[in-house]
C-alpha positions in Angstrom: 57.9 0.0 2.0 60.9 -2.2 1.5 61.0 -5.5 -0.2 62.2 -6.5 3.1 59.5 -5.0 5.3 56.5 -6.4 2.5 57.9 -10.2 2.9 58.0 -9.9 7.0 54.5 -8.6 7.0 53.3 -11.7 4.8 54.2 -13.1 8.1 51.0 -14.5 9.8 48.8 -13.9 6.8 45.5 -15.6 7.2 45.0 -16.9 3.6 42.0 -18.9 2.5 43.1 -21.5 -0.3 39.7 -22.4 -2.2 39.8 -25.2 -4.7 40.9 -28.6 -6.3 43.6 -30.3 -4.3 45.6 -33.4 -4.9 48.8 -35.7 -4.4 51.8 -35.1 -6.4 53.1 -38.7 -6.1 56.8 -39.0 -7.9 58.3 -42.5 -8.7 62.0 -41.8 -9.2 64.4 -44.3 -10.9 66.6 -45.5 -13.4 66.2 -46.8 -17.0 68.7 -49.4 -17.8 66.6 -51.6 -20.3 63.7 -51.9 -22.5 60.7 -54.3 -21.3 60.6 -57.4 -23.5 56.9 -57.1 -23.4 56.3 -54.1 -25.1 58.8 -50.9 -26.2 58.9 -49.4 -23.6 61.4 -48.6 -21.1 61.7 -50.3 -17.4 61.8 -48.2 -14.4 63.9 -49.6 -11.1 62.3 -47.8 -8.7 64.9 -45.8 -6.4 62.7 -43.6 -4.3 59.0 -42.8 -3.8 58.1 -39.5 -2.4 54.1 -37.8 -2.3 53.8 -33.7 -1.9 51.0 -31.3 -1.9 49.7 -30.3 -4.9 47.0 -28.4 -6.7 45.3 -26.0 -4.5 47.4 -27.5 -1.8 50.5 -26.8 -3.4 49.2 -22.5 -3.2 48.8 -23.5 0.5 52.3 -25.1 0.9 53.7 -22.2 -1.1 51.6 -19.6 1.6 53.5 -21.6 4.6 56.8 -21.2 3.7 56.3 -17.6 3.0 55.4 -16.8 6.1 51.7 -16.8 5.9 48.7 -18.7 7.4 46.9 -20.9 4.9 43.6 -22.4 5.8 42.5 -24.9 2.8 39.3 -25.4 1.7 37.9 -27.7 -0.7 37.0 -31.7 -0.5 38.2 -35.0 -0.9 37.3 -38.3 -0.9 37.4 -40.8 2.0 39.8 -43.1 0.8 43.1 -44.6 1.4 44.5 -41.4 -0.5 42.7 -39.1 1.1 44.4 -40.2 4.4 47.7 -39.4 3.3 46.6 -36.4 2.0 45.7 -35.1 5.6 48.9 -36.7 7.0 50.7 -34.3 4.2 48.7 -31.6 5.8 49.8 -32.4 9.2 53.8 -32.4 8.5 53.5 -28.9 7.7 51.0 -28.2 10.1 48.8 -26.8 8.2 45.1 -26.3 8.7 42.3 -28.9 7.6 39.6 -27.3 9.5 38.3 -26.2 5.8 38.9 -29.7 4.2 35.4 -31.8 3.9 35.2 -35.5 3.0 32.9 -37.3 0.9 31.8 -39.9 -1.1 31.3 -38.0 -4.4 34.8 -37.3 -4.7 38.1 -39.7 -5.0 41.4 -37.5 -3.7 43.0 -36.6 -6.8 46.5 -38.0 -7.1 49.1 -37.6 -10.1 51.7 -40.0 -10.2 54.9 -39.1 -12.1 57.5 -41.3 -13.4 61.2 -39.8 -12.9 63.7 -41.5 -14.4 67.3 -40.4 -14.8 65.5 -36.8 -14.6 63.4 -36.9 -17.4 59.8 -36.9 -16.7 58.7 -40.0 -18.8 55.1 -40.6 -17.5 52.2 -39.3 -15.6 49.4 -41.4 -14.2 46.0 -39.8 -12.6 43.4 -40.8 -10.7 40.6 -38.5 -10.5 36.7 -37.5 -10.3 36.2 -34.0 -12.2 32.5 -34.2 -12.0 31.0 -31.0 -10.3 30.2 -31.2 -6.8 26.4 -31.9 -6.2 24.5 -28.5 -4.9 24.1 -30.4 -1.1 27.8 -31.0 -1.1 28.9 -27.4 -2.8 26.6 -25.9 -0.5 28.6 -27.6 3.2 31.7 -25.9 1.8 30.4 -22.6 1.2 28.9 -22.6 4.9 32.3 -23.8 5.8 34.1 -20.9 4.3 31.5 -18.5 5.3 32.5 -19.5 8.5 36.6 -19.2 8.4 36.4 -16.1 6.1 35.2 -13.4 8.5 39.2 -12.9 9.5 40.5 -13.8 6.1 43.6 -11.1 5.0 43.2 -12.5 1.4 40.8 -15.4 -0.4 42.2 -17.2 -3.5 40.3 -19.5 -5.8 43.1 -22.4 -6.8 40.8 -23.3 -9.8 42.1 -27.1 -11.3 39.2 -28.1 -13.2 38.3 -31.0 -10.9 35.0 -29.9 -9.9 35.2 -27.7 -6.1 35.1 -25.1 -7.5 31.2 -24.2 -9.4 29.6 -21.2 -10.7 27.5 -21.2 -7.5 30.5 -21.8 -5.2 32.1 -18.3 -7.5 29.6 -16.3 -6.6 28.6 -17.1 -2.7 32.6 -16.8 -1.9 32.7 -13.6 -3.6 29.7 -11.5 -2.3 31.0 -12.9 1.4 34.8 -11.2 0.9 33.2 -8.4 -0.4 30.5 -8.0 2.9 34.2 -8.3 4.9 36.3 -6.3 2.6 38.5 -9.1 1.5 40.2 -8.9 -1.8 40.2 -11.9 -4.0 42.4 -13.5 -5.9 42.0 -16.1 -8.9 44.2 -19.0 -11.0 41.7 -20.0 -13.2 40.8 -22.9 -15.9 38.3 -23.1 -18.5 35.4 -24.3 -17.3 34.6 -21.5 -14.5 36.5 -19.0 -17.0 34.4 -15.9 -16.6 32.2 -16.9 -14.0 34.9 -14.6 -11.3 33.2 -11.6 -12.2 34.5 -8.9 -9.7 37.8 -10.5 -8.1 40.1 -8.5 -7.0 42.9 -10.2 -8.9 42.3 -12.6 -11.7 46.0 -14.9 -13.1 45.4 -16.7 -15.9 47.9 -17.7 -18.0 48.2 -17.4 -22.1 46.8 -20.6 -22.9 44.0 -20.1 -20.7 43.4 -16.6 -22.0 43.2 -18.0 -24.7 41.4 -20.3 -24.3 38.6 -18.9 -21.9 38.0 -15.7 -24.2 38.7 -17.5 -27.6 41.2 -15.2 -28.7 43.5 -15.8 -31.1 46.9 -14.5 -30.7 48.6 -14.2 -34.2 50.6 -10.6 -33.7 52.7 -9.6 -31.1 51.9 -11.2 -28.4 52.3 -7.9 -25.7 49.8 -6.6 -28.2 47.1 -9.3 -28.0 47.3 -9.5 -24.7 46.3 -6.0 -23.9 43.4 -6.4 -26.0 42.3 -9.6 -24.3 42.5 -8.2 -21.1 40.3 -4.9 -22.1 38.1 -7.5 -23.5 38.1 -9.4 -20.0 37.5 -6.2 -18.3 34.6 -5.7 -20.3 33.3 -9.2 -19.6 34.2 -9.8 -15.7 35.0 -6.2 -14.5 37.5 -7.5 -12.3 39.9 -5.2 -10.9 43.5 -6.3 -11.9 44.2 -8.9 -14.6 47.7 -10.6 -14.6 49.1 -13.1 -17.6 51.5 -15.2 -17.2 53.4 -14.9 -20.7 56.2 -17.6 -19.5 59.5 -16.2 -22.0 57.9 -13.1 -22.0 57.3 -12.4 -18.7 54.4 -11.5 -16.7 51.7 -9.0 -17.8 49.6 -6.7 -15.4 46.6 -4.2 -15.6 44.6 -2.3 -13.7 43.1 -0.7 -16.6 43.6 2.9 -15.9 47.2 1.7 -16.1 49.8 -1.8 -17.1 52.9 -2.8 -16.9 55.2 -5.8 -18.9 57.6 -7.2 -16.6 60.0 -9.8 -18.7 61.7 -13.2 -18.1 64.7 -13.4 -16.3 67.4 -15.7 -17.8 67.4 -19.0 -16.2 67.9 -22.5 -16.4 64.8 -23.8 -16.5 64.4 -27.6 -14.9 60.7 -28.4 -15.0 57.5 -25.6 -15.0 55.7 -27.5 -12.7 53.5 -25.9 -10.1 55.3 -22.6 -11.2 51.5 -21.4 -11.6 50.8 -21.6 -7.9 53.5 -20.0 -6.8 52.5 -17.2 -8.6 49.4 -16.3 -7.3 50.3 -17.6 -4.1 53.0 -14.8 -3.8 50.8 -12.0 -5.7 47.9 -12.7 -3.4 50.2 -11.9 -0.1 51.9 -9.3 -1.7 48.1 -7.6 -2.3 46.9 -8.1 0.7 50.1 -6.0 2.0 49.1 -3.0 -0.5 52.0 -3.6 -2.6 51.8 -1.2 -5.8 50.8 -3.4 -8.6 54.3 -3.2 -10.4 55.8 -4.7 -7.6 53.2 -7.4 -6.9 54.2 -8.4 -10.7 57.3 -8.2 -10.5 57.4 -10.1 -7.4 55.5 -13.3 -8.3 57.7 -13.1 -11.9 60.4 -13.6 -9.9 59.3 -16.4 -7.2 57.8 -18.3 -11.0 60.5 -18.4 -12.1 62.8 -19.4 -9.3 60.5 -22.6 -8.7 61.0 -23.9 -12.3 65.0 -24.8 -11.7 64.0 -27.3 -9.7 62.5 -30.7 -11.3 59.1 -31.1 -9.7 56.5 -29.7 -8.0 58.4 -27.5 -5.2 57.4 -24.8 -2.7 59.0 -21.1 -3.1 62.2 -20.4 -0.8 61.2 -17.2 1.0 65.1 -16.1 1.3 66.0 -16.8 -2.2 62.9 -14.8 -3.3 64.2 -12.1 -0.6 67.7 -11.8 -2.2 66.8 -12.0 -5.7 64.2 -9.4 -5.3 67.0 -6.8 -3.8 69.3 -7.5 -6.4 66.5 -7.5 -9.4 63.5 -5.4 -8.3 
């Protein structure tokens, strides 16, 4: 299979997006003074602009490759949360999986822009767990939207959707339908994805959610974490991020390093979800595993010359996958 032929069959995808999402508000402007208040610089405001981001920013990422994304998770019912499903709406993407409540705010992050730099970030947030009752209405709502699914990925932010109990429902129901999984995770739910399909962390999380200290090389360390994951999750393909070094991939009978391409890098944001956004489609089309690395190494990285939180350009991807791959 062509690169070509893989990318057109990502086309009409159904992908269910499982996790925290939030508002990636930016406040752009320029710096022309110091407050007389305090040191600190003054901002004049020249634009205000609010994306998708979190596990919604997987789910923008899904659209403009083609696929179908279908997001689940909850948010509050607020002011935020409004423009939240109006964000949903522009894109047309599906909320049929999005539940509101009152134990949740809507997450937003509000950055500060000015003259390009990034100079502040603001959040508003609840990362307390979801209550059993409330965890319990979103796996019944998944249940329900899964039975089609081509591909299920946990967009794990550390903001409570996503519980131990949640894990372990959503997993046993792709595996009753023969759905392979697919997994960004943080600390807190670390190894409680025993089984996926496909687990992304990146070095600081592998680090962190296995307490390994990486002192030597770090291709080295990383292949002993992930036989060390292996033993702990059984999962059936691990894949590091390494940022400059690349990406890393196992399947345990067999790896693969894939380094960095040279670029000029603007701003790593949201980087992340584009890379398990693209790995998870290019799974679900049986890609061989090299390729499904090499693939999201190259989407990552295209993201991260632009400043800000920014979906993946399906062409670009396209052309610099049939000159690099």
């Amino acid at each position: 299979m062509s690169i070509r032929e893989a990318l057109d069959k990502f086309n009409g995808l159904k992908a269910l997006v499982i996790g925290d999402v939030m508002i990636d508000s930016y406040i752009w402007g320029n710096v022309d003074r110091i407050s007389p208040e305090a040191p600190v610089p003054i901002v004049n405001v020249k634009k205000k602009e609010s994306r998708m981001g979190g596990a919604a920013n997987v789910a923008k990422n899904l659209h403009f490759l083609g696929a179908s994304p279908i997001i689940c998770s909850v948010i509050g019912q607020d002011a935020e949360a409004d423009t939240f499903l109006n964000l949903c709406d522009s894109l047309n993407i599906s909320k049929e999986g999005i539940l509101q409540s009152d134990e949740k705010v809507t997450t937003v992050k509000h950055r500060v822009i000015a003259s390009a730099q990034h100079v502040l970030r603001i959040d508003n947030e609840n990362a307390a767990p979801l209550s059993d009752k409330e965890s319990n209405r979103l796996i019944e709502k998944i249940k329900e939207l899964a039975t089609d699914a081509d591909v299920i990925i946990f967009e794990d932010y550390d903001k409570g959707v996503i519980t131990p109990h949640l894990i372990k429902e959503v997993i046993a129901i792709a595996k009753e339908n023969n759905i392979p999984t697919t997994v960004d995770p943080k600390k807190r739910n670390f190894l409680d994805y025993a089984g996926v399909t496909l687990f992304k962390p990146n070095l600081k999380e592998m680090r962190e959610g296995l307490k390994f200290d990486f002192d030597g090389d770090v291709i080295d360390e990383v292949k002993a974490a992930t036989k060390e994951l292996k033993a702990k999750m059984d999962n059936e393909h691990t894949m590091v991020t390494l940022s400059e070094h690349g990406v890393y991939i196992s399947n345990h009978s067999e790896d693969a390093h894939i380094p960095a391409h040279k670029r000029e890098i603007a701003d790593v944001s949201g980087a992340g979800d584009t890379v398990i956004s693209i790995a998870s489609l290019a799974l679900a089309v049986g890609l061989p595993m090299e390729t499904v690395a090499g693939l999201a190494n190259l989407g990552g990285g295209l993201v991260c010359e632009h400043v800000g939180v920014v979906p993946i350009n399906k062409e670009d991807l396209l052309q610099e996958a049939e000159r690099k791959l």
